[in-house]
C-alpha positions in Angstrom: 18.3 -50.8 -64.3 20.0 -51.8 -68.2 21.0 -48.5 -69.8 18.5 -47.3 -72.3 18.7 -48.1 -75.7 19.1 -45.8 -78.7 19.6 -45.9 -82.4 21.3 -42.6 -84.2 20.8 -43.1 -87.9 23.3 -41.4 -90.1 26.0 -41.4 -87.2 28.8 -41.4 -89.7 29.9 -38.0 -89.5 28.3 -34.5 -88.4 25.2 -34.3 -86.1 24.8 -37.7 -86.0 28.2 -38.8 -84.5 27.9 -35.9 -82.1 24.2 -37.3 -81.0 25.8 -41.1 -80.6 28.8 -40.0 -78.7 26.8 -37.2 -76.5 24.4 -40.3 -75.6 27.5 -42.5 -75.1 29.0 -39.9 -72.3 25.3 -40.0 -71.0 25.2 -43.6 -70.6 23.4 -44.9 -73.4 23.8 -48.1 -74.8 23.9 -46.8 -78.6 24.0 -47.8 -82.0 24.8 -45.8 -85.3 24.2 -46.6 -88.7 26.4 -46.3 -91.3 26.9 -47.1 -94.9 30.8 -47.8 -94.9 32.4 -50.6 -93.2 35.6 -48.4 -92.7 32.7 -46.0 -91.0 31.6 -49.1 -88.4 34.5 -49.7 -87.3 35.4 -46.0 -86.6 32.1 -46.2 -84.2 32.9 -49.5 -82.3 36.0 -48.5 -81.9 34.3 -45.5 -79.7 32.7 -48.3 -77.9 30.0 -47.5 -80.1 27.4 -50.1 -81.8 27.4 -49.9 -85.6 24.8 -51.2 -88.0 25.6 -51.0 -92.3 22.3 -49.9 -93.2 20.9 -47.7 -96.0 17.2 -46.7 -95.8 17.3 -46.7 -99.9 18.4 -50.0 -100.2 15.8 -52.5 -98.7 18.5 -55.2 -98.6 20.5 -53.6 -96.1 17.6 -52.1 -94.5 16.1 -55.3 -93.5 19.6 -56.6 -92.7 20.4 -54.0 -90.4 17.0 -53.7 -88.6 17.2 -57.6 -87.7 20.9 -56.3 -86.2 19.0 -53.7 -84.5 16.1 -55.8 -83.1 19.0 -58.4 -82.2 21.0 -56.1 -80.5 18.2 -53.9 -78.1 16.4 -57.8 -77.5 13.3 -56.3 -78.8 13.1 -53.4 -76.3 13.8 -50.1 -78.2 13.7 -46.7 -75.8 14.9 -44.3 -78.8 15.1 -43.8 -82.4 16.6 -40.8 -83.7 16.5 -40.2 -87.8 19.2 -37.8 -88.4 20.5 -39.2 -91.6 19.8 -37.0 -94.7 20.9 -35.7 -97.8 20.2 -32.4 -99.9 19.3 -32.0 -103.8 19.9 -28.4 -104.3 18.9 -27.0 -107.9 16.3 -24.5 -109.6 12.9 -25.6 -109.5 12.8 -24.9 -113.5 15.8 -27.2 -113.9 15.3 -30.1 -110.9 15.6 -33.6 -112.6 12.4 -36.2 -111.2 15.1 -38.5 -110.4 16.8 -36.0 -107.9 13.7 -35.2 -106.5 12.6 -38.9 -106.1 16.1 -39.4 -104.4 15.6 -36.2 -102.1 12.1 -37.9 -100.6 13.4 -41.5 -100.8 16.1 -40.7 -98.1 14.4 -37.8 -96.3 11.0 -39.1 -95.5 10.4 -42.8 -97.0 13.2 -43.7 -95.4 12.5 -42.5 -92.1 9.1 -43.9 -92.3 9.9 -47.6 -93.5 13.0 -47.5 -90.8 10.5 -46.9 -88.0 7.9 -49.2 -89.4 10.2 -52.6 -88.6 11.5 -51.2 -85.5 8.0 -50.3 -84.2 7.2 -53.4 -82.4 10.6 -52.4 -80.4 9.9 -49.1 -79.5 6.2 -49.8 -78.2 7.4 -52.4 -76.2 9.7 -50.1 -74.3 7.3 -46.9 -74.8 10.3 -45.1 -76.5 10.6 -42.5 -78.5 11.1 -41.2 -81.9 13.2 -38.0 -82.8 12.9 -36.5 -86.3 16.1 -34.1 -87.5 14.1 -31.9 -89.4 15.3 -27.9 -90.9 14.9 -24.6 -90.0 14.3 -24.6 -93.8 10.6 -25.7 -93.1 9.7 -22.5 -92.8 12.5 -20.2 -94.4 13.2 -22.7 -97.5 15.9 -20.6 -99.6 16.3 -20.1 -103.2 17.6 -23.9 -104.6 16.9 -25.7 -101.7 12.9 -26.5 -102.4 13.8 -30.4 -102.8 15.3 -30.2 -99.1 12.8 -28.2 -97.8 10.2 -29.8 -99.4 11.4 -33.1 -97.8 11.8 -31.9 -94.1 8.1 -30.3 -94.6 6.9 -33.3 -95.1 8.8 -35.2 -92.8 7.2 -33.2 -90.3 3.6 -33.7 -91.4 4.3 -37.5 -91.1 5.5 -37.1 -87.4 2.8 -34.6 -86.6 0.1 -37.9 -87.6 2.2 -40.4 -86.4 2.5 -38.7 -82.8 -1.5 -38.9 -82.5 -1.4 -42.3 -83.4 1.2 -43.5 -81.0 -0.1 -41.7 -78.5 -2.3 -45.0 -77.1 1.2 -46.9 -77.2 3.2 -44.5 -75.1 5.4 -43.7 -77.3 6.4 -39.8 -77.8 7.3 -38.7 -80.9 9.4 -35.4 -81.4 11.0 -33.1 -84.0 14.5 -31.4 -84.0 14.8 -28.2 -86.1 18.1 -27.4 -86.5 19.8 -24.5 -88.1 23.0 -23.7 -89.3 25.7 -26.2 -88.2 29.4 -27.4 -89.6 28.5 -30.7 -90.7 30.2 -32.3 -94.3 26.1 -32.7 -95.8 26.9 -29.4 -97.7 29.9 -30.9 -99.4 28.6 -33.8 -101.8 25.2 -31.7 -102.5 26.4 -28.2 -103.4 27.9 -30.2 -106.4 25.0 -31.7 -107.2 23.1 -28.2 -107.4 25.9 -26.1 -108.8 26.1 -29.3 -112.2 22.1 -28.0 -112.7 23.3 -24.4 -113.1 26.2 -25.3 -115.1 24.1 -26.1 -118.0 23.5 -24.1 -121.0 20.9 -21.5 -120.8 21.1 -21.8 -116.8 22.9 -18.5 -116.1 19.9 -16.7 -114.3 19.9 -19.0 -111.6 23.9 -19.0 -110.9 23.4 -16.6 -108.4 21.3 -18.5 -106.3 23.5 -21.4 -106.8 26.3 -19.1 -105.7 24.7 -17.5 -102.6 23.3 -20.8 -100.8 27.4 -22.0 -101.9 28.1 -19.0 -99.6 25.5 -19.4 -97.0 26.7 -23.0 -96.6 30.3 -21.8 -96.4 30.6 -18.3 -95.5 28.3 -17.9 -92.4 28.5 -18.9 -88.5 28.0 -22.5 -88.0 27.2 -23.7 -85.1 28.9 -26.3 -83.0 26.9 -30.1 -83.8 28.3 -31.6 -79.8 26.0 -28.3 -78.4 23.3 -29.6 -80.7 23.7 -33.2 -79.7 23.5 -32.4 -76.0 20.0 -30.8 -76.5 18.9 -33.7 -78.3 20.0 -36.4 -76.0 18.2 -34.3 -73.5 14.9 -34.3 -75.6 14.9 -38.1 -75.3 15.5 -37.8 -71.4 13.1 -35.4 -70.3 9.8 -37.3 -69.2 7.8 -34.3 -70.9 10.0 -33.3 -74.4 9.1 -30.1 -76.5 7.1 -31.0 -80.0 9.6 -28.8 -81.7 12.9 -27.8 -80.8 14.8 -25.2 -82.2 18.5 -24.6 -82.5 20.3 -22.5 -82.2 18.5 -19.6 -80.1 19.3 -17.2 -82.7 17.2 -20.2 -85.4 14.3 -19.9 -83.3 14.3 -15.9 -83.2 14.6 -15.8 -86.8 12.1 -18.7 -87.8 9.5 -16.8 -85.4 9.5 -13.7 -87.3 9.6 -15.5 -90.9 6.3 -17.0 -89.9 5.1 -13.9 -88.9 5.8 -11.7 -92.3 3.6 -11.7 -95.2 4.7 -14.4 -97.3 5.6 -11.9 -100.8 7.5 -9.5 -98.5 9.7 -12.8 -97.0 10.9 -13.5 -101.0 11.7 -10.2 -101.3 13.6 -10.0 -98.5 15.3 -13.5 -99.4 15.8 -11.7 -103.1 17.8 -8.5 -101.9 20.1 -10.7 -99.7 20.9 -12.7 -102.9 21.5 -9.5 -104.5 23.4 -8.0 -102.0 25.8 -11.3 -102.0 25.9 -10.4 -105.7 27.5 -6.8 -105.5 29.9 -8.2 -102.8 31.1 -10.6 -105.2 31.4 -8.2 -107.7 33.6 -5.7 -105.7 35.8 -8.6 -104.7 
């Protein structure tokens, strides 16, 4: 049999270049997408497949998804839509624009990307893995945009796996939680220039305990997480929803569980308990 073919979107850096190399070791035939050359040929020279493609950019989207379509000859057995981005910022203060640009590459891009590879994946009754958040149901203080996104993301894959249902193809989601990936260090900017404005102070120390949660806290490692997702894609009956890490899962559960008010006020004394730490250092 031909090894089965899968695209990783995003595979620059981070989770996505663990999932491409974990289904490399596996004995994949894979592809990553990419938005720098210099970032192609770091993949092929892994033995690696590399498509330049920007789901924001419909040139290069339809340029790369003919390169995809060229490449798997029409028989797709995997998609997975790991690349992403984050808008942090106050919902009092968010900019439309950033909040256009958090859904453009979050969920319409996911959507229009699986659209022309479709024909593909039905052919080989593949499958479709969504990198959502454990943010979907915990969404912290600045991060509304992001969650808002991967909440949405999710209601998408939840209709589209009914629909694809007569074409064999499985759709799944990913949820994971913390991880070391670099996705923290071009948006904590963004978020941190919306609280930098005059008459902004109130909402500098949210801006300053999501800079810590993304810093500060244990990170998990992404190869772990790419091993459970290349899994997902091989097990004949995958999980809806996967969770990661364990300790994601146990805390998502119980979120769900509590009263909505009590989980803000929870989320509002760690924010001010990060604040009296920062104070007595």
């Amino acid at each position: 049999m031909s090894p089965r073919t899968v695209v990783v979107t995003g595979a620059s850096t981070g989770i996505g270049r663990a999932i491409a190399r974990a289904a490399h070791r596996r004995g994949w035939r894979v592809l990553g997408t990419v938005r720098r050359a210099v970032d192609a040929t770091s993949l092929e020279g892994e033995g690696i497949a590399a498509a330049i493609l920007d789901v924001t950019d419909p040139t290069t989207l339809n340029a790369g998804c003919a390169q995809i379509l060229a490449w798997c000859e029409g028989r797709l057995d995997a998609l997975v839509h790991n690349a992403g981005t984050a808008y942090p910022g106050p919902f009092a203060l968010l900019p439309a624009d950033d909040l256009r640009a958090q859904l453009e590459v979050n969920v319409i891009g996911p959507q229009q990307l699986t659209l022309r590879l479709y024909e593909a994946i039905r052919a080989a009754h593949g499958h479709v893995l969504f990198i959502s958040s454990d943010s979907v149901s915990q969404p912290p203080p600045m991060l509304g945009a992001y969650a808002a996104s991967k909440r949405a993301l999710e209601a998408l894959a939840d209709s589209f796996a009914i629909e694809a249902l007569d074409d064999g193809v499985t759709v799944s989601i990913v949820r994971p939680g913390p991880y070391a990936t670099a996705i923290w260090g071009t948006s904590i900017p963004r978020g941190e220039a919306h609280t930098a404005q005059p008459g902004a102070e109130r909402f500098q120390r949210f801006a300053e305990a999501v800079r810590s949660l993304a810093t500060d806290r244990p990170m998990g490692d992404p190869d772990t997480l790419a091993v459970d997702v290349v899994r997902q894609l091989e097990r004949r009956r995958s999980r809806w929803i996967l969770t990661r890490p364990w300790a994601s899962w146990f805390t998502s559960a119980i979120v769900q569980r509590l009263p909505r008010r009590l989980y803000h006020r929870l989320v509002r004394a760690v924010v001010a308990r990060h604040e009296v730490r920062e104070t007595k250092a």
